[in-house]
C-alpha positions in Angstrom: 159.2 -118.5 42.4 161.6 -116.3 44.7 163.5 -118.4 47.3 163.9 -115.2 49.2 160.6 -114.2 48.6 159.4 -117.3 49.7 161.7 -117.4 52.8 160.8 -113.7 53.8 156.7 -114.6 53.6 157.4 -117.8 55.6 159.3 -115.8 58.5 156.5 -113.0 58.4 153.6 -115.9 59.0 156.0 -117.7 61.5 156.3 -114.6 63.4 152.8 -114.0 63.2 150.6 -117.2 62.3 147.2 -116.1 61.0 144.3 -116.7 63.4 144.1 -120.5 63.7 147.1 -121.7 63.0 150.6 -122.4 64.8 154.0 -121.4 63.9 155.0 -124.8 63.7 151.8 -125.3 61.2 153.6 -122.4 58.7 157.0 -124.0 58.9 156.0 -127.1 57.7 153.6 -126.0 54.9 154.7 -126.7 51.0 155.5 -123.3 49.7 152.4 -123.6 47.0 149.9 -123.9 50.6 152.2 -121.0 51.8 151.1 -119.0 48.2 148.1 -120.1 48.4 147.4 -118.4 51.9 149.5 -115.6 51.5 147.2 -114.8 48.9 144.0 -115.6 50.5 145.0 -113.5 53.1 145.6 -110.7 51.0 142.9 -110.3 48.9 140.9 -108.1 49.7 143.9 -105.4 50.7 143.4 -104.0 46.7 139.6 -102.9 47.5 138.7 -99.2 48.5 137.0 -98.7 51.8 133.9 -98.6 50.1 134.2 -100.9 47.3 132.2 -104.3 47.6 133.4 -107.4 46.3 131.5 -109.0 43.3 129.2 -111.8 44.6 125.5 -111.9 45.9 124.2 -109.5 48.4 120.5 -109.7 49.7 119.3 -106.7 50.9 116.4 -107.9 54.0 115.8 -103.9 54.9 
C-alpha cells in the first residue's frame, strides 16, 4: 500500500476521529485497522440515494 496514501487517511481521521473514537486511538492504530475503517466508513458512499443495500428487509406495514 501507499505510504502517502496511508499517511494522508491517518491525518484526515486524526483531524476528525469518527464518532467514538479519539485522535490518539487513530494514531496508534496498525495501518491494516486504519484500512479496515476507512473502508467501513466508506461503504455505503457508492449507493444512489435511493438504492438499498442487499440484506433482509421486513416490511411490518
Amino acid at each position: 500500500m501507499d505510504s502517502k496514501f496511508l499517511e494522508e487517511l491517518r491525518q484526515k481521521y486524526i483531524q476528525n476521529p469518527p464518532e467514538g473514537m479519539t485522535a490518539k486511538l487513530v494514531r496508534t492504530m496498525s495501518d491494516s485497522d486504519l484500512l479496515d475503517m476507512h473502508e467501513f466508513l466508506m461503504e455505503d458512499d457508492d449507493l444512489d440515494d435511493d438504492e438499498f443495500e442487499e440484506g433482509f428487509y421486513i416490511d411490518l406495514f
